[in-house]
C-alpha positions as CSV (number, residue, x, y, z in Angstrom):
1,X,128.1,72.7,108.0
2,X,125.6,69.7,107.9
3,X,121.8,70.6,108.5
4,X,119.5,68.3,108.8
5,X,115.7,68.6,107.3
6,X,113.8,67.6,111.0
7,X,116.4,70.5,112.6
8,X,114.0,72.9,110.0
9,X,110.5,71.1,111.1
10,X,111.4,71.3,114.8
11,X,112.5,74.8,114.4
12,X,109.9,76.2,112.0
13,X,107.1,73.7,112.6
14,X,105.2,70.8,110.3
15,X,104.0,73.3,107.8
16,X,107.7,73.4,106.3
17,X,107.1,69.9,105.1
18,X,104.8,70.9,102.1
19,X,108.3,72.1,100.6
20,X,110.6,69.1,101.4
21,X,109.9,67.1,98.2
22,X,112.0,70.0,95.8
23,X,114.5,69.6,98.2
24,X,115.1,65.2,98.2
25,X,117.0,65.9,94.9
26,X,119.5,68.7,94.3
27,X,118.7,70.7,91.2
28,X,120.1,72.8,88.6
29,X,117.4,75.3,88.5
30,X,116.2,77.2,91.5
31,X,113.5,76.4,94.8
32,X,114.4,78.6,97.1
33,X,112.4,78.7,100.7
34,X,112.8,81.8,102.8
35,X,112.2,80.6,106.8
36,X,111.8,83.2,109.7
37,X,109.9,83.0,112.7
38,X,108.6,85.9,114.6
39,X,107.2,85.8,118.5
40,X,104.4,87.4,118.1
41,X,103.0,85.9,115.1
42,X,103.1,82.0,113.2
43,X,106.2,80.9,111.4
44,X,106.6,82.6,108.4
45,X,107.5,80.7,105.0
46,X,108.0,82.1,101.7
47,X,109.1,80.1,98.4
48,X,110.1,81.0,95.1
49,X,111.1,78.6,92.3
50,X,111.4,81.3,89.3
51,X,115.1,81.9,88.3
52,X,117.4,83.3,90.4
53,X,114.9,82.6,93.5
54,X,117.8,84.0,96.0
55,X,117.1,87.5,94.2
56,X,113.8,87.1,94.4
57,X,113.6,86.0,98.0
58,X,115.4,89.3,99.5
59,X,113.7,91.8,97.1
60,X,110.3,89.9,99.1
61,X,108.2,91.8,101.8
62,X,109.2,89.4,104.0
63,X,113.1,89.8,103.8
64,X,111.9,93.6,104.4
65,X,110.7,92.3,107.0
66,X,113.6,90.9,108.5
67,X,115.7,93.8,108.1
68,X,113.5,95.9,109.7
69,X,113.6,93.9,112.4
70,X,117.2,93.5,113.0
71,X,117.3,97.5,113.0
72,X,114.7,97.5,115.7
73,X,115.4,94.5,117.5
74,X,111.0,93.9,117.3
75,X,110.1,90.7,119.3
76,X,112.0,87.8,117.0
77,X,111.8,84.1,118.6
78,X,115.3,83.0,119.6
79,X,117.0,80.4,119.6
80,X,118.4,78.6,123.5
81,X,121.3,81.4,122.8
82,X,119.0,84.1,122.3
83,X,119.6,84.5,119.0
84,X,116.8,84.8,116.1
85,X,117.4,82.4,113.3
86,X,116.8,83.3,109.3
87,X,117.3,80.4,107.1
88,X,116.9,80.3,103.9
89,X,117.1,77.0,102.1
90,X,117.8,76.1,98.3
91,X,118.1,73.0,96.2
92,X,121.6,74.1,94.9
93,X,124.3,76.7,95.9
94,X,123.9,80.4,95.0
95,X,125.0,81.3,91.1
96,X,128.3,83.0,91.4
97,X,127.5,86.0,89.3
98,X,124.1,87.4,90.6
99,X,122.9,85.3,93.7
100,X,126.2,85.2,95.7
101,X,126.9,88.9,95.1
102,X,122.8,89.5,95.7
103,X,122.9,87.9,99.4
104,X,126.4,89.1,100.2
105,X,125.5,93.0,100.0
106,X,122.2,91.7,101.8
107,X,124.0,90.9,104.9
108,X,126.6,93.3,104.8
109,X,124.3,95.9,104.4
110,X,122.7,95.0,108.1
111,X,126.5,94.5,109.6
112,X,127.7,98.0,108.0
113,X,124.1,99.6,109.4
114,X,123.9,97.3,113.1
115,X,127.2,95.3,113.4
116,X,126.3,94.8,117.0
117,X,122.8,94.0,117.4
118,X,123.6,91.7,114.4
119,X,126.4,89.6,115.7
120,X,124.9,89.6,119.1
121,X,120.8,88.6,117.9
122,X,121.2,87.6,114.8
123,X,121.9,83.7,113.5
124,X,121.5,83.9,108.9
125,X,122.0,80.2,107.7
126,X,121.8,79.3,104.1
127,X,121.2,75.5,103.8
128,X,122.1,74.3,100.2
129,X,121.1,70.9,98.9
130,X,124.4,70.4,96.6
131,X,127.0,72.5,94.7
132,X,125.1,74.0,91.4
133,X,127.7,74.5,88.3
134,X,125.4,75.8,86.0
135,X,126.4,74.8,82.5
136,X,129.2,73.3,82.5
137,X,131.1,75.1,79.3
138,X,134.7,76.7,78.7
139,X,133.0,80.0,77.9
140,X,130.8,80.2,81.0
141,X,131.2,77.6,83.7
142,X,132.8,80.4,85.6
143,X,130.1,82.5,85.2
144,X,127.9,80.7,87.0
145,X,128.9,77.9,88.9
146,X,129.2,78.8,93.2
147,X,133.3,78.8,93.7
148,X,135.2,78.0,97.4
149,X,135.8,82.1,97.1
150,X,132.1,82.4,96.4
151,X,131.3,80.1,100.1
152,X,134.1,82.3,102.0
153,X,132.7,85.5,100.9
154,X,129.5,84.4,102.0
155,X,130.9,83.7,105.3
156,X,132.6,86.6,105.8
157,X,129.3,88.5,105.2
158,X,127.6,86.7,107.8
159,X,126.1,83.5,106.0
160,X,126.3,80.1,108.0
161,X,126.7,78.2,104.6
162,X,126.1,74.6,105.1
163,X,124.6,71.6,103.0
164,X,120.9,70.3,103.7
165,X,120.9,66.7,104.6
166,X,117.3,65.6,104.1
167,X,117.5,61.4,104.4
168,X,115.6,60.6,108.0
169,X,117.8,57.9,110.3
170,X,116.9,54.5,109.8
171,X,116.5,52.1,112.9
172,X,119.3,54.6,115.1
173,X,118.6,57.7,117.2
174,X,121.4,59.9,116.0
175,X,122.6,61.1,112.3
176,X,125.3,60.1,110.6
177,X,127.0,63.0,109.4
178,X,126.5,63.3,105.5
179,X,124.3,60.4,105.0
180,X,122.5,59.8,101.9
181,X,124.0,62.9,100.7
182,X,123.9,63.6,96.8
183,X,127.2,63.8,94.6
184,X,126.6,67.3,94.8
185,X,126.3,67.4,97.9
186,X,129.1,65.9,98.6
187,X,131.3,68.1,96.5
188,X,129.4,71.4,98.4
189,X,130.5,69.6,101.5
190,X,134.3,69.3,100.7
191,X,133.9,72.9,99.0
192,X,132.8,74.6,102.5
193,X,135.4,72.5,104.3
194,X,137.9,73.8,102.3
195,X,137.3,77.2,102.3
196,X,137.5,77.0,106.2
197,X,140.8,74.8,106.5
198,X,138.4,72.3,108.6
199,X,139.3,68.3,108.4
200,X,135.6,66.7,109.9
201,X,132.1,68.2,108.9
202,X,130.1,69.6,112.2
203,X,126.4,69.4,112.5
204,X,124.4,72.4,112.5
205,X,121.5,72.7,114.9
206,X,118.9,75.8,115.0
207,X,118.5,75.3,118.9
């Protein structure tokens, strides 16, 4: 439930490091970064930083690309498991009344369609920088700040939710889980522990 930023550049390649800087501080409005890579061709990257990015991101010819590949199982790069990795990476959690419904259906659209080849190929991670709350009003915090049912329903669909830990290790060859993190990060951490009854974060790694 922790990545790390150097997981993305050793998975994706350098190139993903023209986007770190939106990511060093958590944000109330939107970058989004949409990672795949495909065998046959270079790393692909798209960004979006309009509102509502997440939206944006799977109505994107590359998120069509992506489903199309998961129903034909097209030459993806895996990971040591064999598995093809899709992350997609934001500077705050999914808004709980259009993003997390937008990249629920997304995913359980491919498991309704290819519940095998996706849970046997298939790795989705969304890598959030720290909890977004949106506004925080008695009228509308509710509206659109991302909730612990929010995080299980995007695991349920298929989501590896997790918070992005971007702060490099200083004079040591190993992270320290949740290092550096932001308070909002922190409070996404504690969120996604909760919502799976776990005590001590685990460390996400892409291969």
């Amino acid at each position: 439930m922790l990545l790390h930023w150097e997981q993305l550049v050793h998975y994706f390649g350098s190139e993903i490091d023209t986007h770190r800087r939106h990511f060093d501080k958590p944000n109330q409005s939107t970058y989004g970064l949409l990672c795949c890579r495909f065998a046959d061709m270079n790393t692909k990257l798209l960004s979006s930083n309009k509102e509502h990015a997440e939206e944006r991101l799977l109505n994107s010819l590359l998120w069509q690309q992506v489903e199309d590949a998961v129903g034909q199982w097209v030459n993806f790069a895996g990971d040591a498991r064999g598995k093809a990795i899709v992350v997609m990476a934001l500077n705050r959690s999914p808004c709980h009344s259009r993003c997390v419904p937008a990249l629920f259906n997304a995913l359980n659209r491919l498991q309704s369609s290819f519940s095998r080849r996706f849970h046997e190929n298939w790795r989705f991670i969304l890598a959030c920088r720290g909890a977004y709350q949106g506004t925080v009003t008695e009228a509308d915090y509710y509206e659109h700040a991302t909730t612990g049912l929010d995080l299980k329903r995007l695991d349920d669909a298929g989501w590896e939710v997790c918070v992005l830990q971007t702060t490099k290790p200083t004079n040591r060859k190993t992270l320290v889980p949740g290092e550096a993190l932001p308070r909002s990060g922190h409070q996404l951490l504690q969120a996604i522990m909760r919502a799976r009854n776990v005590i001590r974060p685990t460390i996400t790694r892409l291969e």
